[in-house]
PyMOL commands that place a pseudoatom at each C-alpha (Angstrom):
pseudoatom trace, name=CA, resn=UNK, resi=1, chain=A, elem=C, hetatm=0, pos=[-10.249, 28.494, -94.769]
pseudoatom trace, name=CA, resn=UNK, resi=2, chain=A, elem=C, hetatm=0, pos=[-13.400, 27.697, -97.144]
pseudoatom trace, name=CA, resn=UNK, resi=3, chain=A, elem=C, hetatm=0, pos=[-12.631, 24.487, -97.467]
pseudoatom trace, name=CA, resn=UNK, resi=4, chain=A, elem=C, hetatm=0, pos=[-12.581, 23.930, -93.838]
pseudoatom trace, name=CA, resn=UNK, resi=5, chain=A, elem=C, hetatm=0, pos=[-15.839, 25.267, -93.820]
pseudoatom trace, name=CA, resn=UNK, resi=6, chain=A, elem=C, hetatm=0, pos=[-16.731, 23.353, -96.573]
pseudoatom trace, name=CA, resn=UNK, resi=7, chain=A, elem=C, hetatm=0, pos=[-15.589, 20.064, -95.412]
pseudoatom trace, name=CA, resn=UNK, resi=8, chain=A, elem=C, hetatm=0, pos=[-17.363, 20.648, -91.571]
pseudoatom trace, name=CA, resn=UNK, resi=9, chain=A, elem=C, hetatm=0, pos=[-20.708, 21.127, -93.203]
pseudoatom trace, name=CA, resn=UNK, resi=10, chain=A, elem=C, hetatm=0, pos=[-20.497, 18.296, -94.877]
pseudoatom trace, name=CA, resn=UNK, resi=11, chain=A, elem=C, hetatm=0, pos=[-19.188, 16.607, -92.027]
pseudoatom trace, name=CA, resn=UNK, resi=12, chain=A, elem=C, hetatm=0, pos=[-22.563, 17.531, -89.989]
pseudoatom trace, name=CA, resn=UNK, resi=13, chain=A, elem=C, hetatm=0, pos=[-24.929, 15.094, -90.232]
pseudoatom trace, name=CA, resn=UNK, resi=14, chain=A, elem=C, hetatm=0, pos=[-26.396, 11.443, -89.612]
pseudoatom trace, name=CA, resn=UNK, resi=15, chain=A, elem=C, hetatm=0, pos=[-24.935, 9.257, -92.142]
pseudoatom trace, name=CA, resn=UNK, resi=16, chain=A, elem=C, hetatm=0, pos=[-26.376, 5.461, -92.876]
pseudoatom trace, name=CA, resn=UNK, resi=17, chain=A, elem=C, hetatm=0, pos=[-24.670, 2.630, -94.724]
pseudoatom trace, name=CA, resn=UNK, resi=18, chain=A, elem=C, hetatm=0, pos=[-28.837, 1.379, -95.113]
pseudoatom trace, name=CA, resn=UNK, resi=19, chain=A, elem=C, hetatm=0, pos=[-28.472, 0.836, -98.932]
pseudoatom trace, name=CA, resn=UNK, resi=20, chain=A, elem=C, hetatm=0, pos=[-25.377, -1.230, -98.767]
pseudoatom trace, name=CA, resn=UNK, resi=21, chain=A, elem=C, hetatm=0, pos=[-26.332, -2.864, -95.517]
pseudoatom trace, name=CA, resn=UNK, resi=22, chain=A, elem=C, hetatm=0, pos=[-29.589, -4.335, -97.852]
pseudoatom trace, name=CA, resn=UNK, resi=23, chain=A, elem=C, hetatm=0, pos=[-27.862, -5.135, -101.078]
pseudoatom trace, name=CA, resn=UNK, resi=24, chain=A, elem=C, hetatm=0, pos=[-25.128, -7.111, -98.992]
pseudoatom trace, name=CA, resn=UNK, resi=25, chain=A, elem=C, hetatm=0, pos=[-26.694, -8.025, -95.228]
pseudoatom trace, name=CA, resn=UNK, resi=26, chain=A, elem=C, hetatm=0, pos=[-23.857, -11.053, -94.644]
pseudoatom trace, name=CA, resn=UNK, resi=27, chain=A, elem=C, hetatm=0, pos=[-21.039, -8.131, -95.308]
pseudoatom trace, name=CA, resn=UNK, resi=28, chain=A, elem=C, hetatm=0, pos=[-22.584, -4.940, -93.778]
pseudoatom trace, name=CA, resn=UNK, resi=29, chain=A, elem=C, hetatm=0, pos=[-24.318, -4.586, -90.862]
pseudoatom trace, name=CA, resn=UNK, resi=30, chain=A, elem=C, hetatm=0, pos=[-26.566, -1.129, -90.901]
pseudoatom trace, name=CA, resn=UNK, resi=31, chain=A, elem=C, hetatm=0, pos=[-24.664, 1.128, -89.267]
pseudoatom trace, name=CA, resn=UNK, resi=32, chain=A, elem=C, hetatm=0, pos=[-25.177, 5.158, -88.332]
pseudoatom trace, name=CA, resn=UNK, resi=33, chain=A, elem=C, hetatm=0, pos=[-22.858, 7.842, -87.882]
pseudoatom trace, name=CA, resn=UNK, resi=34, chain=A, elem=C, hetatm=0, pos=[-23.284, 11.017, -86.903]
pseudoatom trace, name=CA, resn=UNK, resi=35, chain=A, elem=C, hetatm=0, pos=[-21.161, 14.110, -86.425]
pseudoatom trace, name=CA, resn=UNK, resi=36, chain=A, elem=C, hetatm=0, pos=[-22.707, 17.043, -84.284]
pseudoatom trace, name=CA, resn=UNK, resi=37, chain=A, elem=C, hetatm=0, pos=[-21.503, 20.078, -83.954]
pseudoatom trace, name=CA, resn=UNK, resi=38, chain=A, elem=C, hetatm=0, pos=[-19.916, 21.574, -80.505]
pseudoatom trace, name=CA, resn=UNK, resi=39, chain=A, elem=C, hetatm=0, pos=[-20.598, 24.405, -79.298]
pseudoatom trace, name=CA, resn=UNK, resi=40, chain=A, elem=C, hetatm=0, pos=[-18.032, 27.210, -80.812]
pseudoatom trace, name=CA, resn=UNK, resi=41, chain=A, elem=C, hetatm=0, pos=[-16.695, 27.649, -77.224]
pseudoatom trace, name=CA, resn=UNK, resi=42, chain=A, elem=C, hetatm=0, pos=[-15.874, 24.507, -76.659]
pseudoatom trace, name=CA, resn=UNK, resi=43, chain=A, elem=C, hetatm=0, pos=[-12.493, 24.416, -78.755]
pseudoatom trace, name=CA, resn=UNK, resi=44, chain=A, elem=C, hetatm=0, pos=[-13.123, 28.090, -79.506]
pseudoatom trace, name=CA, resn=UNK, resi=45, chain=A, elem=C, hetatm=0, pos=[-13.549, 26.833, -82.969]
pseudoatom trace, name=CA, resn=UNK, resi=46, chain=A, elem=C, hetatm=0, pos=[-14.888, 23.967, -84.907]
pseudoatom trace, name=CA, resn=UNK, resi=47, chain=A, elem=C, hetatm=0, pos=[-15.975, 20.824, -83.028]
pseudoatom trace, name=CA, resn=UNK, resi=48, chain=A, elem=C, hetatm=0, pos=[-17.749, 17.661, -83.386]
pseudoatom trace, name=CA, resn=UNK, resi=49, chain=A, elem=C, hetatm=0, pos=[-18.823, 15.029, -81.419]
pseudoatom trace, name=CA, resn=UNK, resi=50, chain=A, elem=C, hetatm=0, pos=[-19.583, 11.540, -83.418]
pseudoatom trace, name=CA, resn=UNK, resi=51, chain=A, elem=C, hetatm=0, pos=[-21.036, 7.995, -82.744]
pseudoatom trace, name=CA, resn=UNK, resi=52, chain=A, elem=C, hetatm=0, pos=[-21.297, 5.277, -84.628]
pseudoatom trace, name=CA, resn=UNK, resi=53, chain=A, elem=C, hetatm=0, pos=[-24.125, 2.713, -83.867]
pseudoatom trace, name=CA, resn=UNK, resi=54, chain=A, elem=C, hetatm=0, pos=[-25.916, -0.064, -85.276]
pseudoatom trace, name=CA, resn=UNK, resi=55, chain=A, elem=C, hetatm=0, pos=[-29.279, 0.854, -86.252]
pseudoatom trace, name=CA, resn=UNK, resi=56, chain=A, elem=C, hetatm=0, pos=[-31.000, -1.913, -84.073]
pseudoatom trace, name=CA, resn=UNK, resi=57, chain=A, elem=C, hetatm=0, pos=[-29.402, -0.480, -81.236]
pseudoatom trace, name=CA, resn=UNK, resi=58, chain=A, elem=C, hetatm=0, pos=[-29.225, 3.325, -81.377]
pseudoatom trace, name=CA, resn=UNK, resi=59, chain=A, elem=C, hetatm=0, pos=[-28.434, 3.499, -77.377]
pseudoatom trace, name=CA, resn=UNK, resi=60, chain=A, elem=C, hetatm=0, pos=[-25.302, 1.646, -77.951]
pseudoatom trace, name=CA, resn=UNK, resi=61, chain=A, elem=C, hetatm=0, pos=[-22.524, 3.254, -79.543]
pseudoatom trace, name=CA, resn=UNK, resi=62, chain=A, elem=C, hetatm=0, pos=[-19.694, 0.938, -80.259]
pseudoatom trace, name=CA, resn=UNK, resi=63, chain=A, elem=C, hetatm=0, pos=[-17.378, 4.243, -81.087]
pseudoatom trace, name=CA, resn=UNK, resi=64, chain=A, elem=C, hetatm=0, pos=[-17.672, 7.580, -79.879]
pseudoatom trace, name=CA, resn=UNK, resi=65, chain=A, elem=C, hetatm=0, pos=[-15.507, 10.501, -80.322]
pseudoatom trace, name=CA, resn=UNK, resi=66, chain=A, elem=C, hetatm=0, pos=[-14.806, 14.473, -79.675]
pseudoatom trace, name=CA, resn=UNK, resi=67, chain=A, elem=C, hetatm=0, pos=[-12.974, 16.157, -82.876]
pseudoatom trace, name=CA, resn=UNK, resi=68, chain=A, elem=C, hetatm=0, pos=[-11.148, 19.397, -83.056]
pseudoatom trace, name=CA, resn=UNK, resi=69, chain=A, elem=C, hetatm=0, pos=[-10.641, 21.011, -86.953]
pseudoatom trace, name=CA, resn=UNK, resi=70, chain=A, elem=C, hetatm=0, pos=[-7.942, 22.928, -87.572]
pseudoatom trace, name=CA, resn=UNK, resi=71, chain=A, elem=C, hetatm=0, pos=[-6.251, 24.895, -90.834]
pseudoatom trace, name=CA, resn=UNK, resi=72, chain=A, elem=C, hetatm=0, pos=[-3.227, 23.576, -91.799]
pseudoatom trace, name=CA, resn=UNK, resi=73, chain=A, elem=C, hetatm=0, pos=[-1.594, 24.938, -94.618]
pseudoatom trace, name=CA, resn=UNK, resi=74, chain=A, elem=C, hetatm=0, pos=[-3.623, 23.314, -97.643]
pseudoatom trace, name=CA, resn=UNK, resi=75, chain=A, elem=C, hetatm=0, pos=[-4.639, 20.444, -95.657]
pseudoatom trace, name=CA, resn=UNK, resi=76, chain=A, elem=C, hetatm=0, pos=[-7.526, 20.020, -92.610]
pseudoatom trace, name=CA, resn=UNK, resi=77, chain=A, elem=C, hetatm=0, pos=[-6.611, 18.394, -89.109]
pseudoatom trace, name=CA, resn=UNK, resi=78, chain=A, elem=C, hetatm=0, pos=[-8.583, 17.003, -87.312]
pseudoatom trace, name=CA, resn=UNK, resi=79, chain=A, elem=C, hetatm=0, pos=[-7.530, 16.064, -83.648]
pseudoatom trace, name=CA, resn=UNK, resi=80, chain=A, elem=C, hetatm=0, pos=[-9.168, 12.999, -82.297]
pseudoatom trace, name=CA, resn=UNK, resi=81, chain=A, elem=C, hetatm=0, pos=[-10.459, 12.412, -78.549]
pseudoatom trace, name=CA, resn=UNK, resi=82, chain=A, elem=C, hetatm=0, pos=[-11.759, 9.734, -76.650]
pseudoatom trace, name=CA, resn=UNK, resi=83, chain=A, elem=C, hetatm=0, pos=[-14.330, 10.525, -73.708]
pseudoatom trace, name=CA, resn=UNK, resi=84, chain=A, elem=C, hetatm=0, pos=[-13.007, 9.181, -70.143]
pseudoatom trace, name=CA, resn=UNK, resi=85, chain=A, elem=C, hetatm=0, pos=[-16.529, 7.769, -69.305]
pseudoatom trace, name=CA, resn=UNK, resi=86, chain=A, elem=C, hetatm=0, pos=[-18.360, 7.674, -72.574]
pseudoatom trace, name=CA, resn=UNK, resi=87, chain=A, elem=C, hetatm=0, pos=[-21.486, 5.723, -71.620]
pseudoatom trace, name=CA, resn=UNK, resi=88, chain=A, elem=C, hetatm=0, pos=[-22.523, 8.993, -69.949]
pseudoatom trace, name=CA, resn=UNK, resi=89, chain=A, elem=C, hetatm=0, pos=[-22.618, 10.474, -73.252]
pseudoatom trace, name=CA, resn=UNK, resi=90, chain=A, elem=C, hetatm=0, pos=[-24.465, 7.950, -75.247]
pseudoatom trace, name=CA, resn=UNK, resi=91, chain=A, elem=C, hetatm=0, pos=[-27.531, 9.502, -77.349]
pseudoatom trace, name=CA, resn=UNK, resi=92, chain=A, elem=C, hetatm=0, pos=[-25.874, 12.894, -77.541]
pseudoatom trace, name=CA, resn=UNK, resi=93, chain=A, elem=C, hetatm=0, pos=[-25.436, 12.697, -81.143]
pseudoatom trace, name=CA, resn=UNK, resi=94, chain=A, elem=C, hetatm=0, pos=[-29.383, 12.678, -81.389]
pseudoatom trace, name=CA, resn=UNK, resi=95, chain=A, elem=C, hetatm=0, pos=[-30.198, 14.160, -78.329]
pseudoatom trace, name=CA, resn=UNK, resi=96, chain=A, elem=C, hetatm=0, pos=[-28.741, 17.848, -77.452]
pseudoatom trace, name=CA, resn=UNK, resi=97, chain=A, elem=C, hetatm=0, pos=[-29.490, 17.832, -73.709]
pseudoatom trace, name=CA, resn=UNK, resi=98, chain=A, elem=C, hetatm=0, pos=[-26.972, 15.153, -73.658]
pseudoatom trace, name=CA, resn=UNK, resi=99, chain=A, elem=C, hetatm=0, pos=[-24.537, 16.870, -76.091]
pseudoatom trace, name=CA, resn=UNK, resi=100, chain=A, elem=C, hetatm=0, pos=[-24.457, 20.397, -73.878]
pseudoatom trace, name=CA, resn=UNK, resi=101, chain=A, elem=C, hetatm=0, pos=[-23.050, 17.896, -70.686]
pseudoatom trace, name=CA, resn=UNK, resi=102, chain=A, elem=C, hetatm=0, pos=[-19.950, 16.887, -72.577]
pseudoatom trace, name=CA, resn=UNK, resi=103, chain=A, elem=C, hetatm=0, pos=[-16.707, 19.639, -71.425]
pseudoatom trace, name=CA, resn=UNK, resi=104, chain=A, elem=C, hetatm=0, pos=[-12.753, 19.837, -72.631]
pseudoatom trace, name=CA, resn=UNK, resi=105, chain=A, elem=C, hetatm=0, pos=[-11.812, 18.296, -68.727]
pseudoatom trace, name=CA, resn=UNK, resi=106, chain=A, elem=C, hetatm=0, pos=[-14.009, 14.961, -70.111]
pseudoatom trace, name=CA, resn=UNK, resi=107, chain=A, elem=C, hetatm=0, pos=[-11.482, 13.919, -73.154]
pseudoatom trace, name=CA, resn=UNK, resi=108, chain=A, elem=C, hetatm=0, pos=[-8.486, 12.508, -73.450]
pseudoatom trace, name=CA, resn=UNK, resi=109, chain=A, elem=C, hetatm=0, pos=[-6.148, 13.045, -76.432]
pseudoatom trace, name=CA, resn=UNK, resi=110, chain=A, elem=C, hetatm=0, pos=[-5.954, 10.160, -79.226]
pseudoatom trace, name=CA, resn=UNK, resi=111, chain=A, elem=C, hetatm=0, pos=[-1.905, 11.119, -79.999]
pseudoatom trace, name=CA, resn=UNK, resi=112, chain=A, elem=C, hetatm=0, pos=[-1.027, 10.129, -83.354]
pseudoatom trace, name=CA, resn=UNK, resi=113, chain=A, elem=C, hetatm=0, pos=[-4.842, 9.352, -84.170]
pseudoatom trace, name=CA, resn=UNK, resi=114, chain=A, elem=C, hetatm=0, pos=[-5.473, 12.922, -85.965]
pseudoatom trace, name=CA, resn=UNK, resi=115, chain=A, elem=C, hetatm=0, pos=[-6.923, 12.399, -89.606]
pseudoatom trace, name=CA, resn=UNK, resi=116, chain=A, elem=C, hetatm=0, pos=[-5.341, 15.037, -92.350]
pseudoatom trace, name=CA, resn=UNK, resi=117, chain=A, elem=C, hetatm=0, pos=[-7.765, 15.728, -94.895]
pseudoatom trace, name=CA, resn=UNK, resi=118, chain=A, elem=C, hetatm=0, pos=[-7.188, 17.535, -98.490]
pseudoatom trace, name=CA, resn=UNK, resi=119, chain=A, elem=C, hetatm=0, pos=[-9.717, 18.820, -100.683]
pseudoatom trace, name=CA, resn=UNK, resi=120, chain=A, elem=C, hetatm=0, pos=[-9.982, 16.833, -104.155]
pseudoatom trace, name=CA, resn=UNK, resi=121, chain=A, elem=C, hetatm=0, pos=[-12.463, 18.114, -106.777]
pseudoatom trace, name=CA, resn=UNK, resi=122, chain=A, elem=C, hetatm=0, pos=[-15.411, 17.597, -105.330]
pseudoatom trace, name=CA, resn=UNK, resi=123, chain=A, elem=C, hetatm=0, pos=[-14.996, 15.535, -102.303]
pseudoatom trace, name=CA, resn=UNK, resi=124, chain=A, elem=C, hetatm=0, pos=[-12.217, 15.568, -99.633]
pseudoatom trace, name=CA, resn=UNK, resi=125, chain=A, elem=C, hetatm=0, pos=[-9.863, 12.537, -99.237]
pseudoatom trace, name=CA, resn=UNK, resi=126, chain=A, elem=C, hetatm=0, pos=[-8.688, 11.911, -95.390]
pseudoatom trace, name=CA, resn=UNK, resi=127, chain=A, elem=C, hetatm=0, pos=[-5.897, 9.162, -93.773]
pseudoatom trace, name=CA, resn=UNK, resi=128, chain=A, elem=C, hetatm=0, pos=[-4.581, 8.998, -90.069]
pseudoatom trace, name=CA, resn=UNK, resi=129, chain=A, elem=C, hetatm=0, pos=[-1.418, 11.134, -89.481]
pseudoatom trace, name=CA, resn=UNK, resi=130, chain=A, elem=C, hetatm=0, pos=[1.688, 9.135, -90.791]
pseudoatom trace, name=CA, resn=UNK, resi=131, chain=A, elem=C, hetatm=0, pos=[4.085, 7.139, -88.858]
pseudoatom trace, name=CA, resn=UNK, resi=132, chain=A, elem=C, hetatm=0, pos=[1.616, 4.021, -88.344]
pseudoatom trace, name=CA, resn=UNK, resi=133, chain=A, elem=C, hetatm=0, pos=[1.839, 5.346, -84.705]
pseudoatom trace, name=CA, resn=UNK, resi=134, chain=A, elem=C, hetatm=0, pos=[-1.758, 5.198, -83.642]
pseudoatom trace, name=CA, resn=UNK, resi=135, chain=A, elem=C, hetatm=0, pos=[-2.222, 2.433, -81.189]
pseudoatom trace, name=CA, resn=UNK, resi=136, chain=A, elem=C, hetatm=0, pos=[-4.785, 0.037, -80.626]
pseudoatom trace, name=CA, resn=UNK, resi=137, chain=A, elem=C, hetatm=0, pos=[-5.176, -3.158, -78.995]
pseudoatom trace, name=CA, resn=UNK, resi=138, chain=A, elem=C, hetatm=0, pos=[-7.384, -6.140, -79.965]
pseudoatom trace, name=CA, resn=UNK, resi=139, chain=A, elem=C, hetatm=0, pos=[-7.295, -9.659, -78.545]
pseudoatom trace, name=CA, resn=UNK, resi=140, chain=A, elem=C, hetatm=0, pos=[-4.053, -9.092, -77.144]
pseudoatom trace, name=CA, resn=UNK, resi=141, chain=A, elem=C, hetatm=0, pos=[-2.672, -7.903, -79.812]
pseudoatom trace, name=CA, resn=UNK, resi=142, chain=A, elem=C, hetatm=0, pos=[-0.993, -4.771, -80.798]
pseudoatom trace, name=CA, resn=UNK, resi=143, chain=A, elem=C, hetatm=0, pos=[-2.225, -3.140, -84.327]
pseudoatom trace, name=CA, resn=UNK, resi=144, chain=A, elem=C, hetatm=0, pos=[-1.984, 0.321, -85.726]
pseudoatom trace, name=CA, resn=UNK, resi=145, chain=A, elem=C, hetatm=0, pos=[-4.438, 2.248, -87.538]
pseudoatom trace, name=CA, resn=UNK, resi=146, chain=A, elem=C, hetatm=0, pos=[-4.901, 2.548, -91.020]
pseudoatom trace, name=CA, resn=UNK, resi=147, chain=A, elem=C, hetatm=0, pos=[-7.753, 5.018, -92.283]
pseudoatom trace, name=CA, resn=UNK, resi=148, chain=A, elem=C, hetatm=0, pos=[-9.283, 6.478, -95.170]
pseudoatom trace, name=CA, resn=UNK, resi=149, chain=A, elem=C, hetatm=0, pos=[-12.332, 8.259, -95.933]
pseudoatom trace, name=CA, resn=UNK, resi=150, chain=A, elem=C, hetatm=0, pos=[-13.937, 9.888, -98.487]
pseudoatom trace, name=CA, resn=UNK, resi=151, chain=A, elem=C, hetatm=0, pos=[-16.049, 12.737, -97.844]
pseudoatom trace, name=CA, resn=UNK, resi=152, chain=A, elem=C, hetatm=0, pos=[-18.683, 14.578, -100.396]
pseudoatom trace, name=CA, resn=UNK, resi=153, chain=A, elem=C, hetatm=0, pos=[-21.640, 17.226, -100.207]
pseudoatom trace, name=CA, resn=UNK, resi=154, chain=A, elem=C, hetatm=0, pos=[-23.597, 13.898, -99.409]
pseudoatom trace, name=CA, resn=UNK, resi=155, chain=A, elem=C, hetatm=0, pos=[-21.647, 10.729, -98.752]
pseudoatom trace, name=CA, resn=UNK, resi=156, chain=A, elem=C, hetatm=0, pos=[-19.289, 9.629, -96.158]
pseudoatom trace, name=CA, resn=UNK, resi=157, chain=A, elem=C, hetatm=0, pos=[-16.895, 6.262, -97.121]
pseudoatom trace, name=CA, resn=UNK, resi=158, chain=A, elem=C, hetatm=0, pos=[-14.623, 4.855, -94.842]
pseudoatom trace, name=CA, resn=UNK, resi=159, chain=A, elem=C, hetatm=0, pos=[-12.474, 2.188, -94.743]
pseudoatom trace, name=CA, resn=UNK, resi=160, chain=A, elem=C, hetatm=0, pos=[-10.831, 1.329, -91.488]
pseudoatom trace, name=CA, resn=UNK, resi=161, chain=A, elem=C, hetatm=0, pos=[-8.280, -1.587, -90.879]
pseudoatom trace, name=CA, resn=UNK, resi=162, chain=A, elem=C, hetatm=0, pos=[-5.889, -2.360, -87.783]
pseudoatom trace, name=CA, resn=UNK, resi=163, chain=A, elem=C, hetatm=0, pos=[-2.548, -4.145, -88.970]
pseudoatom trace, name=CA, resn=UNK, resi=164, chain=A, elem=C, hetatm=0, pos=[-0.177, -6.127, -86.775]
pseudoatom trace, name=CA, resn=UNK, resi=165, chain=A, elem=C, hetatm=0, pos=[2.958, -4.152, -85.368]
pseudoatom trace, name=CA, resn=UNK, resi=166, chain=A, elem=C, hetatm=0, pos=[5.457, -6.176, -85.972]
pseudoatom trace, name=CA, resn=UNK, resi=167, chain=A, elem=C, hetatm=0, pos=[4.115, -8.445, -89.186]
pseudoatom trace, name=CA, resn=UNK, resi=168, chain=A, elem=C, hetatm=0, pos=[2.038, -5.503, -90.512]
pseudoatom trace, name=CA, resn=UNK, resi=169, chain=A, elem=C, hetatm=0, pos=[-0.713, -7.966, -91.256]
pseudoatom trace, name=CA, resn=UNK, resi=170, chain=A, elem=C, hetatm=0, pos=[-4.693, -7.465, -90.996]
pseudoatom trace, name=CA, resn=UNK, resi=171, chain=A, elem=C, hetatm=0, pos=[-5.974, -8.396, -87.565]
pseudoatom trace, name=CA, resn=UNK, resi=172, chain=A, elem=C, hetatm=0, pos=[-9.295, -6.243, -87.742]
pseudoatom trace, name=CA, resn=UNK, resi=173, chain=A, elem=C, hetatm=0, pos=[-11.202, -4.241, -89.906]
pseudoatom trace, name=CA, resn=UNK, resi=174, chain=A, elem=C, hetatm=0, pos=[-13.305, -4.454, -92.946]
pseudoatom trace, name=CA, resn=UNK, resi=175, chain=A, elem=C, hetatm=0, pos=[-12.509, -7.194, -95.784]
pseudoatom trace, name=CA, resn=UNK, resi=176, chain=A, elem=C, hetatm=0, pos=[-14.631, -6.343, -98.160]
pseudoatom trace, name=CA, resn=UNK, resi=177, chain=A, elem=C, hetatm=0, pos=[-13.943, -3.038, -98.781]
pseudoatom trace, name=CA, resn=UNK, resi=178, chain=A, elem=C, hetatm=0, pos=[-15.504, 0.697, -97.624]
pseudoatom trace, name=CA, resn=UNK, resi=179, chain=A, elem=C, hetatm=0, pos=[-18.511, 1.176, -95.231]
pseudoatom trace, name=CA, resn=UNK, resi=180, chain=A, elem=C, hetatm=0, pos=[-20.588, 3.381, -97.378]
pseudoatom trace, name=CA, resn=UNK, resi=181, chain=A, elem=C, hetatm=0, pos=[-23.087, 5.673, -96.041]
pseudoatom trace, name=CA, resn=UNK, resi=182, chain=A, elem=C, hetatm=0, pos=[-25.521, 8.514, -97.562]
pseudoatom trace, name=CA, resn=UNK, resi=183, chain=A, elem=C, hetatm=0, pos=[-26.181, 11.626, -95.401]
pseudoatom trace, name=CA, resn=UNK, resi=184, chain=A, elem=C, hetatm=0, pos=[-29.805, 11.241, -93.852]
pseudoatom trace, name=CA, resn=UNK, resi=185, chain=A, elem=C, hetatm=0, pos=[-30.235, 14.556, -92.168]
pseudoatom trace, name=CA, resn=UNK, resi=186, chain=A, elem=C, hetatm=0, pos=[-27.905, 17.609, -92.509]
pseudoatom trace, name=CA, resn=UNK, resi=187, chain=A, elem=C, hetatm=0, pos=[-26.412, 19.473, -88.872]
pseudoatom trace, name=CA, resn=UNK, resi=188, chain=A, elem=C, hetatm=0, pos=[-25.108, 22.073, -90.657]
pseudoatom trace, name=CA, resn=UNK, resi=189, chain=A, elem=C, hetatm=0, pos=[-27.204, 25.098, -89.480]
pseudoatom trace, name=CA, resn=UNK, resi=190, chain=A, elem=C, hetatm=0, pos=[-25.552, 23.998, -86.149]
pseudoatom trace, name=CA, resn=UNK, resi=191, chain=A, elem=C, hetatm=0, pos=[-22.478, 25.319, -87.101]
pseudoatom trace, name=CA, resn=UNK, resi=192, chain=A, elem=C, hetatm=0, pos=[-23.790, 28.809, -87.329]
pseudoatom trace, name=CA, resn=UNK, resi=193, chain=A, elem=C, hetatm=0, pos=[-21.283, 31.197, -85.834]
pseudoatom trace, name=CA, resn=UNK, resi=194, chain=A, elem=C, hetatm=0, pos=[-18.514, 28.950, -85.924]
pseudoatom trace, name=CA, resn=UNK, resi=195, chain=A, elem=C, hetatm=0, pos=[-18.326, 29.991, -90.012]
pseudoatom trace, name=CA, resn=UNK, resi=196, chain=A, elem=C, hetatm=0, pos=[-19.085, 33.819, -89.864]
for i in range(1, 196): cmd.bond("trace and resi %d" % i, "trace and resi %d" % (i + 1))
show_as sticks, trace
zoom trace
């Protein structure tokens, strides 16, 4: 159970890619994301909602999401959910007012989309659920997920790529390696109850 507490407050927070997105502009855009806490009765436990925007453009998320942690065993799930009308919820990562008009009846499940986390030293390691079973379309084509992150005290890496069903080749994703971002402000207070 600690480490599920420790991984969610280091989870909560606004995390920018700023320093990588200046050192390499033609390979990184500058890109936010953010992971606010839920209220603790919205899953009756520990919830987030997160966007991910480009810094020019704070208004328009390109990815939005509703997460549910759970214990399980020695490793953290965390269920993934998309929002059935997400423009309505745009901002809410930054602005609470927004965040408090988001309820369970507004998400639908991402099946096989769950990330499994385990705690390593002094970071946490995470990859979508096996099976290669988490679904997404681009330009008419059918790809699965692959996904890893790294998560520390401070940092949040990620490396997201969507490979070809049937060839198991790269359609989408990054080519030149991990988004890397350094935590900007902390949302860990926000947790409160949820870890007492």
């Amino acid at each position: 159970m600690q480490d599920l507490i420790t991984l969610s407050q280091w989870m909560a927070g606004d995390f920018s890619n700023q320093k990588q997105a200046a050192e390499n502009p033609v390979q990184f855009a500058h890109i936010h994301i953010f992971f606010r806490p839920l209220p603790f009765d919205f899953f009756s436990g520990i919830g987030f909602y997160s966007e991910q925007v480009y810094d020019h453009d704070l208004w328009t998320p390109y990815r939005q999401g509703v997460h549910r942690v759970i214990p399980q065993g020695d490793q953290i799930y965390i269920e993934n959910y998309g929002l059935k009308d997400s423009i309505r919820y745009a901002g809410a990562a930054r602005e609470l007012s927004i965040l408090h008009t988001i309820t369970p009846d507004c998400l639908e499940r991402r099946y096989h989309c769950s990330m499994v986390f385990r705690r390593d030293g002094d970071r946490f390691l995470g990859q979508v659920e096996p099976g290669n079973r988490c679904l997404i379309e681009r330009t008419g084509c059918q790809t699965y997920l692959v996904s890893e992150v790294e998560v520390t005290a401070t940092t949040w890496a990620s490396l997201d790529r969507g490979l070809d069903v049937n060839t198991h080749q790269q359609v989408w994703g990054s080519e030149s390696g991990p988004l890397r971002f350094e935590k900007k402000q902390c949302f860990a207070q926000e947790l409160g109850d949820l870890l007492s």
